[in-house]
C-alpha positions as CSV (number, residue, x, y, z in Angstrom):
1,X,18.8,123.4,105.9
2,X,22.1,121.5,106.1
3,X,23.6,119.9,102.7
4,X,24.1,116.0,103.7
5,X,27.2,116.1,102.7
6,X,28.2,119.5,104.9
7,X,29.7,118.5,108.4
8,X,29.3,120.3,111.8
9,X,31.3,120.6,114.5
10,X,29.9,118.0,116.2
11,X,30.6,115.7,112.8
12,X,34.5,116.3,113.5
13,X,33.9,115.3,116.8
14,X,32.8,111.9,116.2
15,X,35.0,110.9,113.3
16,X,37.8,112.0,116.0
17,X,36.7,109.3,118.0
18,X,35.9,107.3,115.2
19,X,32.1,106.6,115.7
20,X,31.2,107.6,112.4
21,X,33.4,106.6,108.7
22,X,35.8,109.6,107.4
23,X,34.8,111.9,104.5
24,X,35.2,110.9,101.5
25,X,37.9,113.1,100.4
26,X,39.8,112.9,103.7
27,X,39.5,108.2,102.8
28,X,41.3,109.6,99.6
29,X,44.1,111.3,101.2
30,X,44.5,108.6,103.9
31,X,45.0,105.9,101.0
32,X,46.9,108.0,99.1
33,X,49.5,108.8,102.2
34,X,49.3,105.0,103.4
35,X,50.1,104.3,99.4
36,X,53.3,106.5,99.6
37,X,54.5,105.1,102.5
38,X,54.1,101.4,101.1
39,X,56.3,103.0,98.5
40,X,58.7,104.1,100.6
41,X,59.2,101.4,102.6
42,X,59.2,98.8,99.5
43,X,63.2,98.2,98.5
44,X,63.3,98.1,94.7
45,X,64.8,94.6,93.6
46,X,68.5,96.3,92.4
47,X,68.3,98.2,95.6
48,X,67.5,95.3,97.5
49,X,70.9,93.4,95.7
50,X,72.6,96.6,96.6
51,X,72.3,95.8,100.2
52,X,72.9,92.2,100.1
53,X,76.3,93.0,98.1
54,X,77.2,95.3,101.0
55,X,76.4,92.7,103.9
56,X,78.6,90.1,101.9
57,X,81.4,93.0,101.5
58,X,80.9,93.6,105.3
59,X,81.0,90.1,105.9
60,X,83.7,89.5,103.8
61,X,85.9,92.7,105.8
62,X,84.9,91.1,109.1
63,X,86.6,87.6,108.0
64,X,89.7,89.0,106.5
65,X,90.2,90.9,109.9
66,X,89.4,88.1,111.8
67,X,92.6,86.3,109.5
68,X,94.6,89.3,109.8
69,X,94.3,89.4,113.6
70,X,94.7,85.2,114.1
71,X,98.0,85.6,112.1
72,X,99.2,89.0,114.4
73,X,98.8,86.5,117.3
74,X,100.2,83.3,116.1
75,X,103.4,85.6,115.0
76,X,103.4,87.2,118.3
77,X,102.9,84.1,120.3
78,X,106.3,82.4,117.5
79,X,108.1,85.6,118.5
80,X,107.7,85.4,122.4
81,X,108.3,81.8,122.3
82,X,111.4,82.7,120.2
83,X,112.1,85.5,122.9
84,X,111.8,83.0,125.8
85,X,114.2,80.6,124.2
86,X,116.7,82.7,123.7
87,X,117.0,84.7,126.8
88,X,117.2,81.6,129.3
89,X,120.4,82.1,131.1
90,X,122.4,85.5,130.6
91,X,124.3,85.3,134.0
92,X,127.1,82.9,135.3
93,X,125.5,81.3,137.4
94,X,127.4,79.6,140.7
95,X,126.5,75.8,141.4
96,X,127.8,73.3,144.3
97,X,128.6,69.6,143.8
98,X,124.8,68.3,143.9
99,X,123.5,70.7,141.4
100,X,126.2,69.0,138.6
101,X,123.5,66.2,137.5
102,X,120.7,68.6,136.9
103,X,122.4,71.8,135.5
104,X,124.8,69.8,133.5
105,X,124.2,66.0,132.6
106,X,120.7,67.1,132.1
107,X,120.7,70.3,130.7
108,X,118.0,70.9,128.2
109,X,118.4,69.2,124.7
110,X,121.0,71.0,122.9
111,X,121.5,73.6,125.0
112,X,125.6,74.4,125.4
113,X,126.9,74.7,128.6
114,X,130.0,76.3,129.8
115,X,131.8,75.1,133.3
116,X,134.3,77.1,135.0
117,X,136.1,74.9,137.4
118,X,138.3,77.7,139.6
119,X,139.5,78.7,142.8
120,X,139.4,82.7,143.6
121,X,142.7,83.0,144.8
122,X,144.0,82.5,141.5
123,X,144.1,85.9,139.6
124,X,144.0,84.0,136.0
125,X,140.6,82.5,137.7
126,X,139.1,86.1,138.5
127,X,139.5,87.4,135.0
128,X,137.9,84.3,133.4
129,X,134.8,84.4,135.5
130,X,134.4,88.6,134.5
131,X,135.1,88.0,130.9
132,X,132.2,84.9,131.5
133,X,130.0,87.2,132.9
134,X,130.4,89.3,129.8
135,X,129.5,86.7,127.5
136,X,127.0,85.4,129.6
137,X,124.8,88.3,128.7
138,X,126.3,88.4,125.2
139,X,124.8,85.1,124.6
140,X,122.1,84.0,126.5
141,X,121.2,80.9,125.0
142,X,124.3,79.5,126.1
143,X,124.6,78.7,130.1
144,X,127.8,79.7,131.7
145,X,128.3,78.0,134.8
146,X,131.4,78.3,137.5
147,X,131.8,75.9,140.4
148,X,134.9,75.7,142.7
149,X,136.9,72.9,141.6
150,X,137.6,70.8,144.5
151,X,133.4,70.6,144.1
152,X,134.1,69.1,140.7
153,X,137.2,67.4,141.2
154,X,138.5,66.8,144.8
155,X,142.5,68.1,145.0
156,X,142.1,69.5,141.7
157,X,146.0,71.1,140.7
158,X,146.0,74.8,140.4
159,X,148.4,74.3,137.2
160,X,145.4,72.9,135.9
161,X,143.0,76.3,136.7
162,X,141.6,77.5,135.4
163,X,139.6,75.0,133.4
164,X,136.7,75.6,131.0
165,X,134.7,72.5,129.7
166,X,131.8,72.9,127.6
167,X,129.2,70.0,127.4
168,X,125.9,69.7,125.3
169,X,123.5,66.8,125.8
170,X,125.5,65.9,128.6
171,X,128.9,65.1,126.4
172,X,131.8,67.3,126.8
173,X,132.4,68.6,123.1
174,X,135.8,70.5,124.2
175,X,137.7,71.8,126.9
176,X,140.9,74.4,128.1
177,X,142.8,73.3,130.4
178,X,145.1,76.0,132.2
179,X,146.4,79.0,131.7
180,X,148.0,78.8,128.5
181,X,144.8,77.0,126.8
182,X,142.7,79.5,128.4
183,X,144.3,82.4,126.8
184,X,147.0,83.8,129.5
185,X,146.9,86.2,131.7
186,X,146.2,88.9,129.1
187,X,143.5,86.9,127.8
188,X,140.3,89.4,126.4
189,X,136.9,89.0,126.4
190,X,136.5,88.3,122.6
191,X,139.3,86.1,122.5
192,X,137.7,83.8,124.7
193,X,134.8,84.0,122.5
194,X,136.6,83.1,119.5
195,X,137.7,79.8,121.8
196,X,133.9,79.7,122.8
197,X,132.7,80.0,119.2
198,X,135.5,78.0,117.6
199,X,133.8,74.7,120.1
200,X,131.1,75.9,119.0
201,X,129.2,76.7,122.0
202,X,128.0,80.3,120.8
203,X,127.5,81.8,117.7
204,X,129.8,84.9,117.7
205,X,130.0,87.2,114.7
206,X,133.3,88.0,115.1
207,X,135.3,87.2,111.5
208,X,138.6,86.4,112.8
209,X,140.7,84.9,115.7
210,X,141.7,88.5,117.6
211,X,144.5,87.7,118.8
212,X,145.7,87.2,115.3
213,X,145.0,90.6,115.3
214,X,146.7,91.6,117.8
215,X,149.8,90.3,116.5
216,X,149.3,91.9,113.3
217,X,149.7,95.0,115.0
218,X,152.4,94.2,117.6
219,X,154.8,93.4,114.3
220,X,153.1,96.2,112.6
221,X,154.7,98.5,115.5
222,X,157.9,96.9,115.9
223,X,158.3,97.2,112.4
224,X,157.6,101.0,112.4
225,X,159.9,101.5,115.5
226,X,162.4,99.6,113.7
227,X,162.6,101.5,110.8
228,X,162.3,105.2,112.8
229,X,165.1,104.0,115.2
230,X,167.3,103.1,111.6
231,X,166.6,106.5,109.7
232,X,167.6,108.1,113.3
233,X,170.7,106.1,113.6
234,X,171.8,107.0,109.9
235,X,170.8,110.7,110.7
């Protein structure tokens, strides 16, 4: 006769489909595995503050890359704007007699502008306007304009060319008025930038006048021929 407690096949079949309640031992080992889960699932308080102090540290990254990045842009954004300002102009730029007003009366606040009044079949005239267009793209902020001067001044003299006046808020803060003020004929391109800069309509970092320079090494080499052609002569 079968034990009550013994199962048969048929037993297993129906707990499978649960018809009839589990043994008693396999109850056990259900309660016991259901138990460890629970365990494992349940955070232990300190763990559980572990995790919180790593969301607020996480958190806490998040923002200070969020600042880090908000600064990277408003520095960019300061440096293009910079950029921008700065590189305006560049060229020497040709204007005609209704163009005056707007590219030089109302130039931008405090921008320095340079006008070139000349006529191109004066040689002195030709080498301003290349040493312009040198310092045009030396200093950018500055705009370097040229206009024929009969535009600007109808019958201008040519003992007056060429003529250079620079304005800023629409005043005219200096001016060179023929050859001579301009620098003669063997005027360079940093000694009309000293002019420029000496105005004050660029900021050159050149430390001294050139053409002083230049002098100093003119008598520097007369003097040296001087003295070679004296020792000669006494030898």
């Amino acid at each position: 006769m079968q034990h009550l407690n013994e199962d048969t096949q048929s037993d297993d079949a129906l707990r499978c489909f649960k018809i009839i309640p589990p043994k008693i031992e396999e109850k056990h080992e259900n309660e016991e595995l259901v138990l460890k889960m629970q365990q494992e699932v349940t955070v232990k308080p300190h763990e559980k503050n572990t995790q919180c102090g790593l969301q607020e540290t996480e958190d806490t990254f998040q923002e200070e890359d969020e600042k880090a990045i908000q600064i990277y842009r408003q520095k960019r954004i300061k440096e293009l704007k910079m950029l921008q300002k700065t590189q305006i102009y560049g060229e020497l730029y040709e204007i005609i007699e209704n163009q005056y007003v707007k590219e030089v009366t109302h130039a931008k606040d405090d921008v320095w502008v340079v006008l070139h009044l000349y006529r191109s079949c004066l040689p002195m005239c030709d080498l301003l306007n290349n040493h312009l267009k040198i310092l045009a793209k030396k200093f950018p902020e500055t705009k370097f304009l040229k206009t024929i001067a009969d535009r600007y001044i109808p019958n201008y003299l040519d003992a007056c060319l060429p003529t250079l006046l620079i304005y800023k808020n629409g005043q005219v803060k200096g001016r060179f008025i023929g050859m001579d003020q301009c620098g003669g004929n063997g005027v360079t391109p940093e000694e009309l930038e000293w002019k420029l800069a000496d105005v004050g309509a660029i900021e050159s970092d050149l430390e001294e006048d050139p053409r002083k320079t230049f002098v100093a090494l003119m008598m520097s080499s007369i003097k040296r021929s001087s003295i070679y052609y004296k020792e000669a002569a006494v030898e």
